[in-house]
Biopython code that builds the backbone (N, CA, C, O; Angstrom):
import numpy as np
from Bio.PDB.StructureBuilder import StructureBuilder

atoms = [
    (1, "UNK", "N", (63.575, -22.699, -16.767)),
    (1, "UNK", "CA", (63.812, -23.158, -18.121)),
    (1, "UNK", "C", (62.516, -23.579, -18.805)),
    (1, "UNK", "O", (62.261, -23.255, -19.965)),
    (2, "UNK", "N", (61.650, -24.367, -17.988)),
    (2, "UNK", "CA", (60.393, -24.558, -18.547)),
    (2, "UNK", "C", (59.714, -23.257, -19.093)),
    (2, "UNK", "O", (59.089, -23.147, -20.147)),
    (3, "UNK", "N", (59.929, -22.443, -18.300)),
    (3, "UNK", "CA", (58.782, -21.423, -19.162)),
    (3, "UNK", "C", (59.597, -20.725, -20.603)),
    (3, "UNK", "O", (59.138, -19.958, -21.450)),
    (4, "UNK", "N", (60.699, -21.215, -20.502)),
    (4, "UNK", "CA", (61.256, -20.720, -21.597)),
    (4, "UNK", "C", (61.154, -20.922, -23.028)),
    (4, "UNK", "O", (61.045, -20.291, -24.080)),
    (5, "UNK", "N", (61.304, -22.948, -22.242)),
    (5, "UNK", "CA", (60.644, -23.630, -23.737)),
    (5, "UNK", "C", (59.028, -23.216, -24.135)),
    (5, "UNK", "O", (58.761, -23.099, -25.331)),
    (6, "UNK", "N", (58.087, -23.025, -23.239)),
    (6, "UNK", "CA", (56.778, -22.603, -23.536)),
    (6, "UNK", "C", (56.747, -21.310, -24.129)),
    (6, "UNK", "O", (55.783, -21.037, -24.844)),
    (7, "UNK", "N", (58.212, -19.943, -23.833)),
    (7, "UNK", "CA", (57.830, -19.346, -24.970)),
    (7, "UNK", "C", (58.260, -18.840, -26.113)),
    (7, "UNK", "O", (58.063, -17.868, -26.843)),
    (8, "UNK", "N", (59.266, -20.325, -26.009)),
    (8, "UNK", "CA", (60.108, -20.300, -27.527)),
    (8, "UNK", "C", (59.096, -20.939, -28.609)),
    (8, "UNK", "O", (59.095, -20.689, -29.814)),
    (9, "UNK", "N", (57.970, -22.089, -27.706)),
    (9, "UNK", "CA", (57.174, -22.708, -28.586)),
    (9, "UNK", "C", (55.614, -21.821, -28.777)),
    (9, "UNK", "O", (54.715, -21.836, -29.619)),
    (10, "UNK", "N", (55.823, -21.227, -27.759)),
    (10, "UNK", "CA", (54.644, -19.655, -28.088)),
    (10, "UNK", "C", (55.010, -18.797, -29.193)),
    (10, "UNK", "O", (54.085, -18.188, -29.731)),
    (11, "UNK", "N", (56.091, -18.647, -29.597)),
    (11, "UNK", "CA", (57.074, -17.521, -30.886)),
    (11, "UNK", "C", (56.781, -18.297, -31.972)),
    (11, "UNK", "O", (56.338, -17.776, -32.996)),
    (12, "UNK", "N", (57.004, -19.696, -31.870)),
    (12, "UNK", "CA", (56.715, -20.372, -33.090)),
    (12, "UNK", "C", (55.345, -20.782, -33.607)),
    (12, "UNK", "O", (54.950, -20.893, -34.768)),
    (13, "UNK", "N", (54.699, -20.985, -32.410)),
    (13, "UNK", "CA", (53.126, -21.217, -33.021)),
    (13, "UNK", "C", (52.398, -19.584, -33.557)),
    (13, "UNK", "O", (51.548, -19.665, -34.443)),
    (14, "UNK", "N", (52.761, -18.101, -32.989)),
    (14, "UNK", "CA", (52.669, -16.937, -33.516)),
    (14, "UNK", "C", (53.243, -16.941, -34.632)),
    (14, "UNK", "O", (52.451, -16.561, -35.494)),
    (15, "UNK", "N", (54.591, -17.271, -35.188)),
    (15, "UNK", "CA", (55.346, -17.361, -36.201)),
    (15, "UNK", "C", (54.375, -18.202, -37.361)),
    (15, "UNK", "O", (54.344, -17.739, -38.501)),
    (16, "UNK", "N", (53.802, -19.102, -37.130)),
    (16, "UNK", "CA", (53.515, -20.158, -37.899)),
    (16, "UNK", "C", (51.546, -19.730, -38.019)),
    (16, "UNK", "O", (50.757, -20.423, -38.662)),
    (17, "UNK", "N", (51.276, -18.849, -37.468)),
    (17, "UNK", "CA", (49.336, -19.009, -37.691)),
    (17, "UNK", "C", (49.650, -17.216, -37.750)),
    (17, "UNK", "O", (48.789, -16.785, -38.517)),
    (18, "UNK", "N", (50.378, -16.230, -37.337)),
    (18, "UNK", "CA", (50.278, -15.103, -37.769)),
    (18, "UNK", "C", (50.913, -14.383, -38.265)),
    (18, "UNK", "O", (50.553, -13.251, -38.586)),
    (19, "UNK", "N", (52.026, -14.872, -38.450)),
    (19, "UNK", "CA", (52.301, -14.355, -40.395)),
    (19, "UNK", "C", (51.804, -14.050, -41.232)),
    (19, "UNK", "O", (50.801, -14.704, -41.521)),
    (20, "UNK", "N", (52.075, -13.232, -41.863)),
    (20, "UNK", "CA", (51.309, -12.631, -43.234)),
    (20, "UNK", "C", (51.864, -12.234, -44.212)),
    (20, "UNK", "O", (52.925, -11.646, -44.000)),
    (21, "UNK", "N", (51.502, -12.346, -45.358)),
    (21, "UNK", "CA", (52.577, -11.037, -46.807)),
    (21, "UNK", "C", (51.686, -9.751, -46.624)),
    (21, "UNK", "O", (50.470, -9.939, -46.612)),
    (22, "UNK", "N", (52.054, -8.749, -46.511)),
    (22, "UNK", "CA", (51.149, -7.492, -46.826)),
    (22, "UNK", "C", (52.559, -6.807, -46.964)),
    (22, "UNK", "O", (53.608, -6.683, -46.332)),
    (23, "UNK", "N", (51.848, -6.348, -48.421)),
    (23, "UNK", "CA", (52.987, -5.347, -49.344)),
    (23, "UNK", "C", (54.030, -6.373, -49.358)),
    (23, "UNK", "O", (55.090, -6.026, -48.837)),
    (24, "UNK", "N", (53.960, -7.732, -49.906)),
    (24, "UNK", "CA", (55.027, -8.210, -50.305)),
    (24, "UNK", "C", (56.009, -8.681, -49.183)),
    (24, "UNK", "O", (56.608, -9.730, -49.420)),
    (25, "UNK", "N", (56.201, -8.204, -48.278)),
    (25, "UNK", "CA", (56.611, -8.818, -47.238)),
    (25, "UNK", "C", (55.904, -9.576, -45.883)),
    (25, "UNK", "O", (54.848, -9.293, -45.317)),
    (26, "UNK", "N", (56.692, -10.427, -45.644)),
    (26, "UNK", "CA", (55.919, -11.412, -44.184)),
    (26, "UNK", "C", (56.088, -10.501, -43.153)),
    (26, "UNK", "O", (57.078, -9.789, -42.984)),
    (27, "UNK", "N", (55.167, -10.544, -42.521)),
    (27, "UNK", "CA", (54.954, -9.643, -41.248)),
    (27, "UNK", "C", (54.311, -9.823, -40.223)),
    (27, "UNK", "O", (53.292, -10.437, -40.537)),
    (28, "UNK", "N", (54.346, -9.578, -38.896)),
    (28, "UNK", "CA", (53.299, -10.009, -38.162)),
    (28, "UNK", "C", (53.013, -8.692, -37.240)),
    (28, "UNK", "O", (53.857, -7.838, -36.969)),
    (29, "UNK", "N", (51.270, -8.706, -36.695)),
    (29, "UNK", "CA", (51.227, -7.228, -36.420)),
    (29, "UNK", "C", (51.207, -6.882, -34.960)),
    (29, "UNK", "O", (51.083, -7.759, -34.105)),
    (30, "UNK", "N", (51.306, -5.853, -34.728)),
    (30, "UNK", "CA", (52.000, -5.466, -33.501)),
    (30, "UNK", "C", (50.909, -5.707, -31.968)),
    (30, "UNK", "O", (51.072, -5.497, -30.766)),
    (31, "UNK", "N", (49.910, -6.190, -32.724)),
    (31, "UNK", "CA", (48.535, -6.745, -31.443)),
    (31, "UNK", "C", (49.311, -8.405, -30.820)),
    (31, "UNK", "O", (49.462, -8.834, -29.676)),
    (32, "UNK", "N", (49.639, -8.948, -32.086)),
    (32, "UNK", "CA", (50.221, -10.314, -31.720)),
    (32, "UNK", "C", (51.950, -10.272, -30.910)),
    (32, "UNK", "O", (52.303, -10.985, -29.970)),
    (33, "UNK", "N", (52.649, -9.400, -31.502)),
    (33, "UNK", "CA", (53.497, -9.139, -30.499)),
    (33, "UNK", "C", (53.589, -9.000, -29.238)),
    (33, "UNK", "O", (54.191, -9.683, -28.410)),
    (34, "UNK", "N", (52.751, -7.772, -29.091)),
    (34, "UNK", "CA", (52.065, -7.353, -27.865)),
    (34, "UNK", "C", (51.665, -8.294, -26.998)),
    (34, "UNK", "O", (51.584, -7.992, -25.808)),
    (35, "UNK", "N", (51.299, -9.791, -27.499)),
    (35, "UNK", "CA", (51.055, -10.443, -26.131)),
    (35, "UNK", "C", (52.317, -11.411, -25.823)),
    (35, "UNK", "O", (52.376, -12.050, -24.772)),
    (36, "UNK", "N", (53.402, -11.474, -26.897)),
    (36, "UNK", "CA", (54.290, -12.218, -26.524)),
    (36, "UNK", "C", (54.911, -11.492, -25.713)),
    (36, "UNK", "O", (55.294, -12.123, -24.728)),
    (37, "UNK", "N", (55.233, -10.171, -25.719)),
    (37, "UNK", "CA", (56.172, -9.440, -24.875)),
    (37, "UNK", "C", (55.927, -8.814, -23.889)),
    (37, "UNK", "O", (56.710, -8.144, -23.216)),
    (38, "UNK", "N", (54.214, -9.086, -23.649)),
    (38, "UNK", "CA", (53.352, -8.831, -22.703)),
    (38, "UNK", "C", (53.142, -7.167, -22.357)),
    (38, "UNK", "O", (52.808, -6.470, -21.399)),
    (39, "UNK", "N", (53.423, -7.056, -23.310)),
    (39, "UNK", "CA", (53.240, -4.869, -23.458)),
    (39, "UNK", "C", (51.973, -4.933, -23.853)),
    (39, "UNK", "O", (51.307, -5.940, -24.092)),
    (40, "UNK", "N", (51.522, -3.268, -23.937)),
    (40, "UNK", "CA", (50.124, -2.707, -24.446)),
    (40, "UNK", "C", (50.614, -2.244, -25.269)),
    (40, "UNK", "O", (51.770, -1.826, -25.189)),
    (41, "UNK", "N", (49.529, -2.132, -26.859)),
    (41, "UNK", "CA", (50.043, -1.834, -27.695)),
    (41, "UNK", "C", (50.445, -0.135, -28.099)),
    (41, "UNK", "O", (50.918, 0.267, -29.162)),
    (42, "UNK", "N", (49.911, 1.055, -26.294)),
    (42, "UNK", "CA", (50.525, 1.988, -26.209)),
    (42, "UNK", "C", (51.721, 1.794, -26.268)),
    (42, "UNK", "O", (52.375, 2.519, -27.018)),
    (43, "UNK", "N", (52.328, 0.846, -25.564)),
    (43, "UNK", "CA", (53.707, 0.897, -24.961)),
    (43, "UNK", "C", (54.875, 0.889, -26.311)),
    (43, "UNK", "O", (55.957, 1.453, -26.471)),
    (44, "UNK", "N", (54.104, 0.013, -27.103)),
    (44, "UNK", "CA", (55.162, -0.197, -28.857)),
    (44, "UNK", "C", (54.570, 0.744, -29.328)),
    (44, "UNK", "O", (55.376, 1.374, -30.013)),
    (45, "UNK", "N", (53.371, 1.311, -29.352)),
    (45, "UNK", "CA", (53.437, 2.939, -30.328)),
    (45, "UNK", "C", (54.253, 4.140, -29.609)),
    (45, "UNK", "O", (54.209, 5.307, -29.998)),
    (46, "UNK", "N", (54.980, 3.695, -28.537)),
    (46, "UNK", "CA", (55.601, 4.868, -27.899)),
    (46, "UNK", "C", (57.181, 4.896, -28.355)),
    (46, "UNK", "O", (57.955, 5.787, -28.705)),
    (47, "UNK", "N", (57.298, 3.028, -28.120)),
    (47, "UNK", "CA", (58.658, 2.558, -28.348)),
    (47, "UNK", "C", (59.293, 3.302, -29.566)),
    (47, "UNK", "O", (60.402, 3.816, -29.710)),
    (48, "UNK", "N", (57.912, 3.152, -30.627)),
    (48, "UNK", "CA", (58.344, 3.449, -32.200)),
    (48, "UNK", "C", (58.417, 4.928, -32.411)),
    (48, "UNK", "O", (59.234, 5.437, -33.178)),
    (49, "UNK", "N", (57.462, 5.673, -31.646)),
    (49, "UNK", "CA", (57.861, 7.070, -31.546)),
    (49, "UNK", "C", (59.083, 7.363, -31.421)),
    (49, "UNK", "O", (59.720, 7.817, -32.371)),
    (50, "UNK", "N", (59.632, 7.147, -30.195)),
    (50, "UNK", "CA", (60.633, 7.497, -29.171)),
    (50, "UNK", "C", (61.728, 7.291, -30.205)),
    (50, "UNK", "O", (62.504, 8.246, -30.247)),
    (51, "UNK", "N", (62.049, 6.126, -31.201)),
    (51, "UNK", "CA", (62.740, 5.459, -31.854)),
    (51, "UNK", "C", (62.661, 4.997, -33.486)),
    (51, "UNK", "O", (63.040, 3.914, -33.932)),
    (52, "UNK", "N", (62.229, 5.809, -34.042)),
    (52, "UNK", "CA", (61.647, 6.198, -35.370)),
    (52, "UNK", "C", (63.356, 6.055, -36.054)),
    (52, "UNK", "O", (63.492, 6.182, -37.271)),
    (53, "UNK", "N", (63.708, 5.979, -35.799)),
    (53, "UNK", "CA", (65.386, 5.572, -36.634)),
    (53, "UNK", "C", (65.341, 4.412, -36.496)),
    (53, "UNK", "O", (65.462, 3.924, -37.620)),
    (54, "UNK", "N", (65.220, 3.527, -35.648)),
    (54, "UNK", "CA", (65.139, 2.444, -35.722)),
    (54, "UNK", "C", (64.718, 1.606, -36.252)),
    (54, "UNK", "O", (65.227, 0.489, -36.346)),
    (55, "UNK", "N", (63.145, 2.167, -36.958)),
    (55, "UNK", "CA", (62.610, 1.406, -38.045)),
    (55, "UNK", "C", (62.645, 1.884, -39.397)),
    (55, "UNK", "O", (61.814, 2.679, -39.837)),
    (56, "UNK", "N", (63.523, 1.447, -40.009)),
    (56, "UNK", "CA", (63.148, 1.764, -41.729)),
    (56, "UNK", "C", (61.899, 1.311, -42.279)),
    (56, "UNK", "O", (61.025, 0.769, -41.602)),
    (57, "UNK", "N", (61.818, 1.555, -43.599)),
    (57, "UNK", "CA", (60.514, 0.431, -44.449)),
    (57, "UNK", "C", (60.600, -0.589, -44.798)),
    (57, "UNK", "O", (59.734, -1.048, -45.543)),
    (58, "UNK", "N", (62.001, -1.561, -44.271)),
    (58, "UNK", "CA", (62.019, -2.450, -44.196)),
    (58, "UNK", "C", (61.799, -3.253, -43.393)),
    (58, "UNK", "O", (61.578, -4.379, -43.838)),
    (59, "UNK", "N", (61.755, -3.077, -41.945)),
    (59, "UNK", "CA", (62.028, -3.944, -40.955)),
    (59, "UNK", "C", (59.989, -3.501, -40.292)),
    (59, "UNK", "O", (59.315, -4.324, -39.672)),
    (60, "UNK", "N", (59.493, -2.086, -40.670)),
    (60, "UNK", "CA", (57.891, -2.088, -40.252)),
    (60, "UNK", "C", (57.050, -1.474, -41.224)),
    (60, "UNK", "O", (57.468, -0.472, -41.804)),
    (61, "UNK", "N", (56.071, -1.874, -41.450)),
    (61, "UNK", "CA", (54.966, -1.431, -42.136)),
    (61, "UNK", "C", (53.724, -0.598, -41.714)),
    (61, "UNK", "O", (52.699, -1.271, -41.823)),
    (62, "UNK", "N", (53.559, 0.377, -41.366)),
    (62, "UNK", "CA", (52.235, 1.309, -40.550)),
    (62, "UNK", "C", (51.173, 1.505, -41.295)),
    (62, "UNK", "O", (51.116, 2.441, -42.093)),
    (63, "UNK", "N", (50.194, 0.635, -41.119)),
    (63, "UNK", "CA", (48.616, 0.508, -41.681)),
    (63, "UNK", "C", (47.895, 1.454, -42.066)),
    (63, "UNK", "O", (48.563, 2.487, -42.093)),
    (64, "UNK", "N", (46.637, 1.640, -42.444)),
    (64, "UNK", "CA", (46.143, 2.595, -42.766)),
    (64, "UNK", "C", (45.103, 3.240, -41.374)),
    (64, "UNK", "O", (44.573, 4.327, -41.142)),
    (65, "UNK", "N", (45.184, 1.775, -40.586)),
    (65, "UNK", "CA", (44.197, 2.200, -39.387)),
    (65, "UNK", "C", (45.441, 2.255, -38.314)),
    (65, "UNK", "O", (45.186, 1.608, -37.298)),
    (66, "UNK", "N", (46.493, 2.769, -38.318)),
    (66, "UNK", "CA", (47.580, 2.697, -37.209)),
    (66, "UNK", "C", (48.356, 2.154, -36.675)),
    (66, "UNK", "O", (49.373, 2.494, -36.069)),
    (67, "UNK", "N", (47.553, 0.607, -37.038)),
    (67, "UNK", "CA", (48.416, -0.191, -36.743)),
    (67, "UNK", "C", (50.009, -0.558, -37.249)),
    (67, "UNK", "O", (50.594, 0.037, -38.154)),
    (68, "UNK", "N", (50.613, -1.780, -36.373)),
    (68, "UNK", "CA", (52.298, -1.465, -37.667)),
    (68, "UNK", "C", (52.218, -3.264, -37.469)),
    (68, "UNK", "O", (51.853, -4.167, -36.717)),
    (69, "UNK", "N", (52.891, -2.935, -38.828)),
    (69, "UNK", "CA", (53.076, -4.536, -38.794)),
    (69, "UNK", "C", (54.978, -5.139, -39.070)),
    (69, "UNK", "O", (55.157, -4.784, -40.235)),
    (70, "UNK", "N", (55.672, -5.484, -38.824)),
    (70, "UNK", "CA", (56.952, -5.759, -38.528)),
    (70, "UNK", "C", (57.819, -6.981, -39.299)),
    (70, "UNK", "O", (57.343, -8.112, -39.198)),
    (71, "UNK", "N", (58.562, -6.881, -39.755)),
    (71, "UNK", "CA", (59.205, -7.644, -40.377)),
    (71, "UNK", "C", (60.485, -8.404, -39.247)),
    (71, "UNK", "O", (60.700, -8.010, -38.100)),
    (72, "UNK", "N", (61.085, -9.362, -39.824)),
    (72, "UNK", "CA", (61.800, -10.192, -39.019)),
    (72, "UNK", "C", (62.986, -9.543, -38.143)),
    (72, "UNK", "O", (63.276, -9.868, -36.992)),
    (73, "UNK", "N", (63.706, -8.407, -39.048)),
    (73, "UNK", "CA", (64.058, -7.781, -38.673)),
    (73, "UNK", "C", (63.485, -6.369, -37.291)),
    (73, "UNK", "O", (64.084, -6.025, -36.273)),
    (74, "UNK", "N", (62.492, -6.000, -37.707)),
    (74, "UNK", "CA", (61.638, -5.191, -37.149)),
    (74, "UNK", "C", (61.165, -5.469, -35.319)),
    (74, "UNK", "O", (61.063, -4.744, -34.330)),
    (75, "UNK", "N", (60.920, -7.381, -35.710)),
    (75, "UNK", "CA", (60.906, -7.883, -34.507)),
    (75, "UNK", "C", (62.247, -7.910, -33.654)),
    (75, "UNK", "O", (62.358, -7.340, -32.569)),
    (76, "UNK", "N", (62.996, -8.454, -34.118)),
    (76, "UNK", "CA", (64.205, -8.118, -33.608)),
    (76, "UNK", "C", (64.221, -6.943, -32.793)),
    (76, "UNK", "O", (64.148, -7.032, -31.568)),
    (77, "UNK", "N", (64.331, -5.625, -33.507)),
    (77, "UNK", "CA", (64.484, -4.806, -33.092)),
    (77, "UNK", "C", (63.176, -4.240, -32.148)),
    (77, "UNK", "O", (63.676, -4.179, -31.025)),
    (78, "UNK", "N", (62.418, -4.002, -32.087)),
    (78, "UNK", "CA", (61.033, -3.472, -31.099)),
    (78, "UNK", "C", (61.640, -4.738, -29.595)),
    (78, "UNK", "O", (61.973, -4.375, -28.467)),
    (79, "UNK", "N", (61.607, -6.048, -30.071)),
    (79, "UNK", "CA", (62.244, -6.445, -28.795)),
    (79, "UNK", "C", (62.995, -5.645, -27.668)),
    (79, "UNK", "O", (62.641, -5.308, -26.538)),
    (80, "UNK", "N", (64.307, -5.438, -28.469)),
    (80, "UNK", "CA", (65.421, -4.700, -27.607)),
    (80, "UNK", "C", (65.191, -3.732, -26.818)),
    (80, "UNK", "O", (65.694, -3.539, -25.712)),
    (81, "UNK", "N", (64.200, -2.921, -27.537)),
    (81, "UNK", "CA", (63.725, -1.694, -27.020)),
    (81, "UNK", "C", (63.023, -1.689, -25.411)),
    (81, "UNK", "O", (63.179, -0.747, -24.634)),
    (82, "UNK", "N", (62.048, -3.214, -25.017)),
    (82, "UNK", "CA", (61.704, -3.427, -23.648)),
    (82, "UNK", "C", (62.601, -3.534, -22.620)),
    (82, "UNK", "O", (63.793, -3.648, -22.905)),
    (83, "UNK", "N", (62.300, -3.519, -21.639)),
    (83, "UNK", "CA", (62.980, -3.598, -20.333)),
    (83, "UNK", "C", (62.459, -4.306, -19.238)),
    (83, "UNK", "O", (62.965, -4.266, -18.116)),
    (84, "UNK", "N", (61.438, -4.966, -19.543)),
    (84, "UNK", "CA", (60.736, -5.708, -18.449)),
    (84, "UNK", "C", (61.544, -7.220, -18.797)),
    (84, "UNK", "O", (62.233, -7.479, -19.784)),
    (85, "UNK", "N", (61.101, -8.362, -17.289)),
    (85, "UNK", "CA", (61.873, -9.410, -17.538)),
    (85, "UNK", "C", (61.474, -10.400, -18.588)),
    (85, "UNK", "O", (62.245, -11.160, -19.174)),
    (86, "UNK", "N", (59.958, -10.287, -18.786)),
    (86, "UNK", "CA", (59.274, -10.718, -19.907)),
    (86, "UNK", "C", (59.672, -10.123, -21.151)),
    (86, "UNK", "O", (60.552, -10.905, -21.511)),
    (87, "UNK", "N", (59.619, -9.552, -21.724)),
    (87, "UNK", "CA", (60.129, -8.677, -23.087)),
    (87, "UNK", "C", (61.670, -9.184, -23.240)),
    (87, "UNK", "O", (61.973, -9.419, -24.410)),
    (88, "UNK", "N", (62.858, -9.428, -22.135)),
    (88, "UNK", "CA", (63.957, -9.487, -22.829)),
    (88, "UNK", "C", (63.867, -11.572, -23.090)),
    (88, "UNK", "O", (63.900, -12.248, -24.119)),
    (89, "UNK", "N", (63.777, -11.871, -21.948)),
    (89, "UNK", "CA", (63.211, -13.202, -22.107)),
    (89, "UNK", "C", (62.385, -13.825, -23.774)),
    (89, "UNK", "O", (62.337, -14.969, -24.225)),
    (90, "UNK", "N", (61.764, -12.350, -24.406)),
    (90, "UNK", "CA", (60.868, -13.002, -25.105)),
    (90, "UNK", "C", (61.869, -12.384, -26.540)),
    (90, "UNK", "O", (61.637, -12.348, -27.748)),
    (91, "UNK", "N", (62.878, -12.016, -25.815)),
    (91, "UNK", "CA", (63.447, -10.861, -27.295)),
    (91, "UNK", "C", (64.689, -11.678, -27.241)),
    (91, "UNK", "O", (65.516, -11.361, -28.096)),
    (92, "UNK", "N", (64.979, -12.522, -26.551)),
    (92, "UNK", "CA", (65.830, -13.939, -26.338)),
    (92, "UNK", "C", (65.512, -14.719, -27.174)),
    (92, "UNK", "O", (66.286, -14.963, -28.099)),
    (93, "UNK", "N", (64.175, -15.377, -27.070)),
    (93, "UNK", "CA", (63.375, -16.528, -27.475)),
    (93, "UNK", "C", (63.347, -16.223, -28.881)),
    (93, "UNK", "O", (63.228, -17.208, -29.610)),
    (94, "UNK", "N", (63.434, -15.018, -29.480)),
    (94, "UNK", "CA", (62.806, -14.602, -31.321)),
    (94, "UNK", "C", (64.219, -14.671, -31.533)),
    (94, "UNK", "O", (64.398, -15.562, -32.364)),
    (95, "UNK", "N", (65.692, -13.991, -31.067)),
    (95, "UNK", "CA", (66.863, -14.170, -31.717)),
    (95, "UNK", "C", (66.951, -15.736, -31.783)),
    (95, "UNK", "O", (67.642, -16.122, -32.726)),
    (96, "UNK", "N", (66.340, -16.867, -30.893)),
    (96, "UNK", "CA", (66.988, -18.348, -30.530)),
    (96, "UNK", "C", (66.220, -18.469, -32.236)),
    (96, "UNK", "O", (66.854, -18.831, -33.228)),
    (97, "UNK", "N", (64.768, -18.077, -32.238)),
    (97, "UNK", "CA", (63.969, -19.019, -33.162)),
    (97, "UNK", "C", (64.397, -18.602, -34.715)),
    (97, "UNK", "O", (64.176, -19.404, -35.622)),
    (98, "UNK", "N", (64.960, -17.438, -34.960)),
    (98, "UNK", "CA", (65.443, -17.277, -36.612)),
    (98, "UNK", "C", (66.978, -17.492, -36.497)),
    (98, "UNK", "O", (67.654, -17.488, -37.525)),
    (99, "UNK", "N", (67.586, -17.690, -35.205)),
    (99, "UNK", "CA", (68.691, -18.325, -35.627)),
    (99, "UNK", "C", (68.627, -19.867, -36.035)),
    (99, "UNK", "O", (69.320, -20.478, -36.848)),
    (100, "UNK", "N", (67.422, -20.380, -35.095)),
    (100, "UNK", "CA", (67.049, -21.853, -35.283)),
    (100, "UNK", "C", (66.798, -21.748, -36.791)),
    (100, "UNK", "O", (67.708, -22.315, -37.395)),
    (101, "UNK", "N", (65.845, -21.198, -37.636)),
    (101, "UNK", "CA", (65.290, -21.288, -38.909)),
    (101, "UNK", "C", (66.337, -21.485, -39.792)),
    (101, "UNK", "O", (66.399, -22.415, -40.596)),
    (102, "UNK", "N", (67.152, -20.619, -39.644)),
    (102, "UNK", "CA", (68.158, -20.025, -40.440)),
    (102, "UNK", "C", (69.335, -21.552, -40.468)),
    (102, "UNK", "O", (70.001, -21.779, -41.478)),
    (103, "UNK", "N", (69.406, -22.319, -39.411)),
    (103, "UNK", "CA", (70.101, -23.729, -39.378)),
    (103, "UNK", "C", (69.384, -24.121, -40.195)),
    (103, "UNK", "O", (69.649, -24.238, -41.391)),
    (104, "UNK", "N", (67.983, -24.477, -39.443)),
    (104, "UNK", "CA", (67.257, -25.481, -40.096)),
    (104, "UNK", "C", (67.592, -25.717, -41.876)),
    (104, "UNK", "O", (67.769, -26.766, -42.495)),
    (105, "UNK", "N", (67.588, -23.945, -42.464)),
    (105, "UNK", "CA", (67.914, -24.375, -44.279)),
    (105, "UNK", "C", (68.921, -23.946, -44.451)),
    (105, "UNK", "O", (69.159, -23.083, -45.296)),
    (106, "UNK", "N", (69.995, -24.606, -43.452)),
    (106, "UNK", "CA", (71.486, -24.923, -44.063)),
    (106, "UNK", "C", (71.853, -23.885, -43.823)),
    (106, "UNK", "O", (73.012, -24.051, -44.204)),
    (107, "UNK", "N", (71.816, -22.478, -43.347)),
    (107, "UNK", "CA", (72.423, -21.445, -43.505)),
    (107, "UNK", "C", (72.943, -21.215, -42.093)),
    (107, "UNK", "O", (72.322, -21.745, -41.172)),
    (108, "UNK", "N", (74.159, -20.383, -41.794)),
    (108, "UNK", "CA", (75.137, -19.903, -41.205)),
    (108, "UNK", "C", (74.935, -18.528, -41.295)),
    (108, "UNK", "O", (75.456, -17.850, -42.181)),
    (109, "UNK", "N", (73.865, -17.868, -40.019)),
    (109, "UNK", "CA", (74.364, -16.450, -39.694)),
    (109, "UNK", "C", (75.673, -15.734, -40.457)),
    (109, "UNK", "O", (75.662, -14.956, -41.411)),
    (110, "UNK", "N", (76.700, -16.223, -39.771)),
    (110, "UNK", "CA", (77.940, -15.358, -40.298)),
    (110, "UNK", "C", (78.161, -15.863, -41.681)),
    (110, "UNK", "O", (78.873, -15.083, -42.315)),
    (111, "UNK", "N", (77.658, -17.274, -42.596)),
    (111, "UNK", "CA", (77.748, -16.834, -43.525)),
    (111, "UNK", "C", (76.777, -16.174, -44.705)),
    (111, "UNK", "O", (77.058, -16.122, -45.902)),
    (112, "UNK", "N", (75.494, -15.655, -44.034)),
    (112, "UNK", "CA", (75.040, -14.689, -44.888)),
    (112, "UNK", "C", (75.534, -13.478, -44.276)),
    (112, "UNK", "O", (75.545, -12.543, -45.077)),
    (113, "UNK", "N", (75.966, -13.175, -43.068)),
    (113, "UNK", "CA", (76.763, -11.774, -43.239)),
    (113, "UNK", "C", (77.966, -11.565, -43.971)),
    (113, "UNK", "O", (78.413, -10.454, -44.257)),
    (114, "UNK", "N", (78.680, -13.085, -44.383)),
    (114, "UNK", "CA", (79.998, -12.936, -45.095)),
    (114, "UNK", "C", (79.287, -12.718, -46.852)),
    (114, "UNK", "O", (79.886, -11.964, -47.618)),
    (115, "UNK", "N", (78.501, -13.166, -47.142)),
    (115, "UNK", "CA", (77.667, -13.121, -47.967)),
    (115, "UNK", "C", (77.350, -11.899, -48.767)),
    (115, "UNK", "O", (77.454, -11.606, -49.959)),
    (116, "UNK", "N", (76.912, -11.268, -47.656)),
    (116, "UNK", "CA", (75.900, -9.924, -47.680)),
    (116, "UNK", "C", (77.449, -8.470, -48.139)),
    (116, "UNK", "O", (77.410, -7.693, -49.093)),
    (117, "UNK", "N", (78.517, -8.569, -47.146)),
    (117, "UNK", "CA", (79.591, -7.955, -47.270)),
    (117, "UNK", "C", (80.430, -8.051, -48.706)),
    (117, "UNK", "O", (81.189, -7.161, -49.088)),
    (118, "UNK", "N", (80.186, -9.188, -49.378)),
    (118, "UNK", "CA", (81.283, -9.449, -50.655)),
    (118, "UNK", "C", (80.533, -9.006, -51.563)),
    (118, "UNK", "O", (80.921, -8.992, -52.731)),
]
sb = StructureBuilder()
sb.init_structure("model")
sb.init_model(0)
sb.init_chain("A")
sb.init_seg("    ")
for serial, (resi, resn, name, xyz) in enumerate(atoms, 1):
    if name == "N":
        sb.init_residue(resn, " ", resi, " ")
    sb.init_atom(name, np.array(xyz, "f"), 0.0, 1.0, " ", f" {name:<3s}", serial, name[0])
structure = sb.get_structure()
């Protein structure tokens, strides 16, 4: 459990110093991922290959030098995609921390999906 809290509070200190707006949306880029989920950043340019439906232009952003940069959603999803015990552990820890956010300002998951549906 300890290492869990260390990297729910590792997601949030990434969350909180590497964030960014580029093109209008917050994003964070796929080098900083890469060490939460402890992949190489071959391993997520393969993921995104392999799985190019998976990302719209909403959820990733692909740089001009290759890099991609990911939206909240985006993270979400590149998570799922690992299989090591680190990656699901860490794709645990990002659903705990925007469900946490999402309390924090009053809001109810299901009711921005009830929201989103009407």
């Amino acid at each position: 459990m300890k290492g869990d809290i260390s990297l729910f509070l590792a997601i949030e200190k990434l969350m909180q110093e590497k964030m960014y707006l580029y093109k209008g949306k917050l994003v964070v880029k796929d080098v900083d991922l890469a060490g939460i989920y402890k992949v190489k950043i071959k391993e997520i340019k393969t993921k995104i290959r392999n799985n190019r439906s998976r990302f719209p232009s909403d959820f990733m952003i692909e740089s001009n030098e290759g890099g991609y940069a990911f939206t909240e959603p985006g993270i979400l999803m590149l998570g799922g995609l690992f299989k090591s015990e680190r990656a699901i552990k860490a794709h645990i820890r990002f659903i705990e921390y925007f469900v946490h956010l999402a309390h924090e300002n009053g809001e109810s998951i299901f009711n921005l999906i009830k929201t989103v549906g009407t």
